[in-house]
C-alpha positions as CSV (number, residue, x, y, z in Angstrom):
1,X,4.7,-5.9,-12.6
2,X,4.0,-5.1,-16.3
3,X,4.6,-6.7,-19.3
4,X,7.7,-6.7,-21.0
5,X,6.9,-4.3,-24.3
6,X,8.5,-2.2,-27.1
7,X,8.8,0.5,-25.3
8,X,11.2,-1.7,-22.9
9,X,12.9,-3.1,-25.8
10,X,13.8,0.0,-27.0
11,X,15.2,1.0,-23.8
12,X,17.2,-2.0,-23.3
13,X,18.7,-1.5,-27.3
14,X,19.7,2.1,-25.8
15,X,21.8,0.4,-23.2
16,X,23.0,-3.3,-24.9
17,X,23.4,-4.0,-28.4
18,X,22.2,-7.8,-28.4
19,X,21.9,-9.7,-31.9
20,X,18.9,-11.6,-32.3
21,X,20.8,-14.9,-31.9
22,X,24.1,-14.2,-30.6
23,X,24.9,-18.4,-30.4
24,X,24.0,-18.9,-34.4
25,X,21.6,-21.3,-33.4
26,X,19.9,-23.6,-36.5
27,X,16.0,-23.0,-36.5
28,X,15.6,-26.6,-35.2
29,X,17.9,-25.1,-31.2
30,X,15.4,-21.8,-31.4
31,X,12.8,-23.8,-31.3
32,X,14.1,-26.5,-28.4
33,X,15.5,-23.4,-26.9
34,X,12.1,-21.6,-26.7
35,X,10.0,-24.4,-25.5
36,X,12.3,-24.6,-22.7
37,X,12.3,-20.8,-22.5
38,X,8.2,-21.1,-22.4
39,X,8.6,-24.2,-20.0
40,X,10.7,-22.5,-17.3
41,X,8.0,-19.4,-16.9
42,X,6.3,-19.2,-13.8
43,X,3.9,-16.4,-12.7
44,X,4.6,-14.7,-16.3
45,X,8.5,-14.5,-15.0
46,X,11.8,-16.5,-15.9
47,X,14.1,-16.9,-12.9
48,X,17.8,-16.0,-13.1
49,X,18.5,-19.2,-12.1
50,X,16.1,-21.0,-14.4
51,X,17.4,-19.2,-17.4
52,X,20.8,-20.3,-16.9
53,X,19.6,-23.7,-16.1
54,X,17.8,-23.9,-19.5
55,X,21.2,-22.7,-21.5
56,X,23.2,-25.7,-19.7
57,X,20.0,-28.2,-20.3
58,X,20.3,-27.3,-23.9
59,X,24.2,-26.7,-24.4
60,X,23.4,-22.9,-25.2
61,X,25.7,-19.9,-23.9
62,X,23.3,-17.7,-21.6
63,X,23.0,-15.2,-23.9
64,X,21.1,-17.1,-26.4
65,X,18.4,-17.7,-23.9
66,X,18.6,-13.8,-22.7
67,X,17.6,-13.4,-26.0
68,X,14.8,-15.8,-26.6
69,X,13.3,-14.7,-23.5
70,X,13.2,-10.9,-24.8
71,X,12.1,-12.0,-28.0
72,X,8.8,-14.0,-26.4
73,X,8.5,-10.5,-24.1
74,X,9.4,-12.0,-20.8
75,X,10.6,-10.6,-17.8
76,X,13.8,-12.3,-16.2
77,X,13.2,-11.6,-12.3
78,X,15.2,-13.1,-9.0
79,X,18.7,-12.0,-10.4
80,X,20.8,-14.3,-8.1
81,X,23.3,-11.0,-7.4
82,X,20.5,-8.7,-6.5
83,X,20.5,-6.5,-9.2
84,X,16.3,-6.9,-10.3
85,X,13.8,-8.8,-8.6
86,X,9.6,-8.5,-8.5
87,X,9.5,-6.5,-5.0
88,X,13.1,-4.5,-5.8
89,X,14.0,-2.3,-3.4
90,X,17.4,-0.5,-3.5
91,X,20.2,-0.6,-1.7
92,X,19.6,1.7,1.2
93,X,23.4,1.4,2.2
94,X,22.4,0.1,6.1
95,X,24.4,-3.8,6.2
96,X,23.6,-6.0,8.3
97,X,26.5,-7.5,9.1
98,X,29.9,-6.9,8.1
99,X,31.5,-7.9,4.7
100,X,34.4,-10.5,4.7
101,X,37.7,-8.5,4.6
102,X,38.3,-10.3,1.4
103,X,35.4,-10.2,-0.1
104,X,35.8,-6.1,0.0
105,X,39.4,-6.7,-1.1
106,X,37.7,-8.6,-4.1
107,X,35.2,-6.3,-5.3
108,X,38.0,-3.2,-4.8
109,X,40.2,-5.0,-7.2
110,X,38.1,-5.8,-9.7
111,X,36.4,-2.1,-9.7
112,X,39.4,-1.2,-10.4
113,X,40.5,-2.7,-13.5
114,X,36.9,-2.2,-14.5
115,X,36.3,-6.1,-14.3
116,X,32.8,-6.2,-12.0
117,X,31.0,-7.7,-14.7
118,X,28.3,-10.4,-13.3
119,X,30.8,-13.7,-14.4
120,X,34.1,-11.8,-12.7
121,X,31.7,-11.5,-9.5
122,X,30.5,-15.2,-9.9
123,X,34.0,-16.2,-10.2
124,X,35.2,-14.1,-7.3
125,X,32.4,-15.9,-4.9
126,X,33.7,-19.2,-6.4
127,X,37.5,-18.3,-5.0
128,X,36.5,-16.9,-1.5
129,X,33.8,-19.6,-1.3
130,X,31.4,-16.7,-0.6
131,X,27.9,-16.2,-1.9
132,X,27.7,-14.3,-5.3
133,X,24.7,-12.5,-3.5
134,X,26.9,-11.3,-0.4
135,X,29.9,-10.0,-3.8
136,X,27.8,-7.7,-5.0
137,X,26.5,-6.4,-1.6
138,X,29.8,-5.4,-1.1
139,X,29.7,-3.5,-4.9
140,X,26.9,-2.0,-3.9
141,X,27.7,-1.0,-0.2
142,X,30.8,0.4,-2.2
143,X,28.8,2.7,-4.8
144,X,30.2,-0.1,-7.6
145,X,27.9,-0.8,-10.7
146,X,27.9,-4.4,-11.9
147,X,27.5,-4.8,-15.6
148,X,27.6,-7.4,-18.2
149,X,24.8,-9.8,-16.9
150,X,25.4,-13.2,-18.4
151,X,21.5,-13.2,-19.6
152,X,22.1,-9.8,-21.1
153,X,19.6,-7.9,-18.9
154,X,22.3,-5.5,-17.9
Protein backbone atom coordinates (compact mmCIF):
# COMPACT_ATOMS: atom_id res chain seq x y z
CA UNK A 1 0.00 0.00 0.00
CA UNK A 2 1.35 3.59 -0.49
CA UNK A 3 2.19 6.24 1.57
CA UNK A 4 -0.13 8.38 3.19
CA UNK A 5 0.52 12.00 1.23
CA UNK A 6 -0.95 15.43 0.47
CA UNK A 7 -2.80 14.43 -2.03
CA UNK A 8 -4.68 12.05 0.59
CA UNK A 9 -4.83 14.69 2.98
CA UNK A 10 -6.54 16.79 0.85
CA UNK A 11 -9.03 14.15 0.14
CA UNK A 12 -9.69 13.39 3.63
CA UNK A 13 -10.19 17.53 4.40
CA UNK A 14 -12.88 17.18 1.53
CA UNK A 15 -14.71 14.61 3.52
CA UNK A 16 -13.80 15.59 7.58
CA UNK A 17 -12.97 18.82 8.84
CA UNK A 18 -10.37 17.68 11.72
CA UNK A 19 -8.47 20.53 13.74
CA UNK A 20 -4.94 19.93 14.13
CA UNK A 21 -5.39 19.19 17.82
CA UNK A 22 -8.86 18.59 18.51
CA UNK A 23 -7.96 17.58 22.53
CA UNK A 24 -5.90 21.14 23.18
CA UNK A 25 -3.14 19.22 24.02
CA UNK A 26 0.16 21.33 25.78
CA UNK A 27 3.27 20.82 23.43
CA UNK A 28 4.81 18.62 26.26
CA UNK A 29 1.16 15.56 25.43
CA UNK A 30 2.03 16.10 21.39
CA UNK A 31 5.10 15.07 22.06
CA UNK A 32 4.26 11.85 24.55
CA UNK A 33 1.39 11.45 22.33
CA UNK A 34 3.65 11.06 19.15
CA UNK A 35 6.20 8.90 20.47
CA UNK A 36 3.61 6.51 21.30
CA UNK A 37 2.01 7.27 17.95
CA UNK A 38 5.63 6.38 16.33
CA UNK A 39 5.95 3.42 18.93
CA UNK A 40 2.70 1.67 17.97
CA UNK A 41 3.75 1.50 14.01
CA UNK A 42 4.32 -1.75 12.64
CA UNK A 43 5.04 -2.49 8.88
CA UNK A 44 4.65 1.46 8.29
CA UNK A 45 0.85 0.96 9.65
CA UNK A 46 -0.99 1.87 13.00
CA UNK A 47 -3.63 -0.64 13.93
CA UNK A 48 -7.25 0.39 14.88
CA UNK A 49 -6.80 -1.18 17.85
CA UNK A 50 -3.35 0.16 18.72
CA UNK A 51 -4.46 3.65 18.15
CA UNK A 52 -7.13 3.53 20.55
CA UNK A 53 -4.93 1.71 22.89
CA UNK A 54 -2.34 4.69 22.70
CA UNK A 55 -5.23 7.41 23.47
CA UNK A 56 -6.28 5.38 26.72
CA UNK A 57 -2.34 4.76 27.59
CA UNK A 58 -2.01 8.51 27.51
CA UNK A 59 -5.49 9.77 28.76
CA UNK A 60 -6.21 11.32 25.12
CA UNK A 61 -9.70 11.15 23.30
CA UNK A 62 -9.11 9.07 19.98
CA UNK A 63 -9.31 11.88 17.97
CA UNK A 64 -6.23 13.40 19.13
CA UNK A 65 -4.26 10.37 18.17
CA UNK A 66 -6.30 10.19 14.54
CA UNK A 67 -4.73 13.35 14.30
CA UNK A 68 -1.17 12.79 15.22
CA UNK A 69 -1.06 9.80 13.13
CA UNK A 70 -2.17 11.98 9.88
CA UNK A 71 0.06 14.54 10.86
CA UNK A 72 3.28 11.98 10.90
CA UNK A 73 1.60 10.61 7.38
CA UNK A 74 0.57 7.21 8.64
CA UNK A 75 -1.89 4.95 7.49
CA UNK A 76 -4.34 3.54 10.26
CA UNK A 77 -5.19 -0.16 8.83
CA UNK A 78 -7.22 -3.26 10.60
CA UNK A 79 -10.37 -1.07 11.35
CA UNK A 80 -11.87 -3.45 14.03
CA UNK A 81 -15.59 -2.89 12.12
CA UNK A 82 -14.26 -3.65 8.69
CA UNK A 83 -14.48 -0.60 7.12
CA UNK A 84 -10.33 -0.42 5.81
CA UNK A 85 -7.77 -2.87 6.14
CA UNK A 86 -4.23 -3.64 3.96
CA UNK A 87 -5.87 -6.53 1.64
CA UNK A 88 -9.64 -4.66 1.65
CA UNK A 89 -12.01 -6.29 -0.29
CA UNK A 90 -15.69 -5.10 -0.33
CA UNK A 91 -18.48 -6.41 0.80
CA UNK A 92 -19.72 -8.75 -1.87
CA UNK A 93 -23.14 -9.14 -0.12
CA UNK A 94 -22.81 -13.35 0.10
CA UNK A 95 -22.96 -13.98 4.40
CA UNK A 96 -21.92 -16.69 5.69
CA UNK A 97 -24.09 -17.22 8.19
CA UNK A 98 -27.04 -15.54 9.42
CA UNK A 99 -27.17 -12.31 11.38
CA UNK A 100 -28.67 -12.38 14.99
CA UNK A 101 -32.28 -11.23 14.72
CA UNK A 102 -31.28 -8.45 17.04
CA UNK A 103 -28.42 -7.49 15.86
CA UNK A 104 -30.49 -6.63 12.39
CA UNK A 105 -33.00 -5.11 14.70
CA UNK A 106 -29.99 -3.01 16.05
CA UNK A 107 -28.43 -1.73 13.08
CA UNK A 108 -32.31 -0.89 11.48
CA UNK A 109 -32.86 1.31 14.39
CA UNK A 110 -29.99 3.14 14.46
CA UNK A 111 -29.99 3.69 10.47
CA UNK A 112 -32.84 5.10 11.15
CA UNK A 113 -32.39 7.91 13.34
CA UNK A 114 -29.17 8.38 11.40
CA UNK A 115 -27.12 7.14 14.59
CA UNK A 116 -24.63 4.28 12.75
CA UNK A 117 -21.70 6.19 13.68
CA UNK A 118 -18.69 3.76 14.66
CA UNK A 119 -19.22 4.49 18.83
CA UNK A 120 -23.30 3.85 18.36
CA UNK A 121 -22.19 0.42 16.70
CA UNK A 122 -19.51 -0.24 19.46
CA UNK A 123 -22.08 0.45 21.88
CA UNK A 124 -24.77 -1.60 20.26
CA UNK A 125 -22.17 -4.87 20.23
CA UNK A 126 -21.63 -3.95 23.95
CA UNK A 127 -25.63 -4.39 24.62
CA UNK A 128 -26.28 -7.59 22.50
CA UNK A 129 -22.83 -8.91 23.60
CA UNK A 130 -22.12 -9.36 19.83
CA UNK A 131 -18.95 -8.56 18.07
CA UNK A 132 -18.58 -4.88 16.76
CA UNK A 133 -17.19 -6.68 13.54
CA UNK A 134 -20.44 -8.97 13.05
CA UNK A 135 -22.72 -4.93 13.70
CA UNK A 136 -21.46 -3.59 10.92
CA UNK A 137 -21.72 -6.81 8.75
CA UNK A 138 -25.13 -6.47 9.28
CA UNK A 139 -24.82 -2.43 8.03
CA UNK A 140 -23.25 -3.50 5.34
CA UNK A 141 -25.32 -6.65 4.34
CA UNK A 142 -28.04 -3.81 4.72
CA UNK A 143 -26.54 -1.17 2.18
CA UNK A 144 -25.97 1.05 5.62
CA UNK A 145 -22.84 3.44 5.63
CA UNK A 146 -21.12 3.82 8.99
CA UNK A 147 -19.60 7.20 9.70
CA UNK A 148 -17.91 8.99 12.35
CA UNK A 149 -14.85 6.68 13.09
CA UNK A 150 -13.61 7.46 16.52
CA UNK A 151 -9.93 7.96 14.96
CA UNK A 152 -11.37 10.30 12.42
CA UNK A 153 -10.54 8.21 9.29
CA UNK A 154 -14.16 8.26 8.24
Amino acid sequence: MREFNDADRKKKRRRIRLPENPGNLSAGQLARLEAAVKAAVRDGYVACPSGWRVAKDLGVSRLDVGAMIDRLGIRVTDCQLGCFKVGKTPFSGDVAEPFDEAVSRGVDALAEKDGLTCSNVFALAGELNARPRAVAEAANARGYKIRQCQLGCF
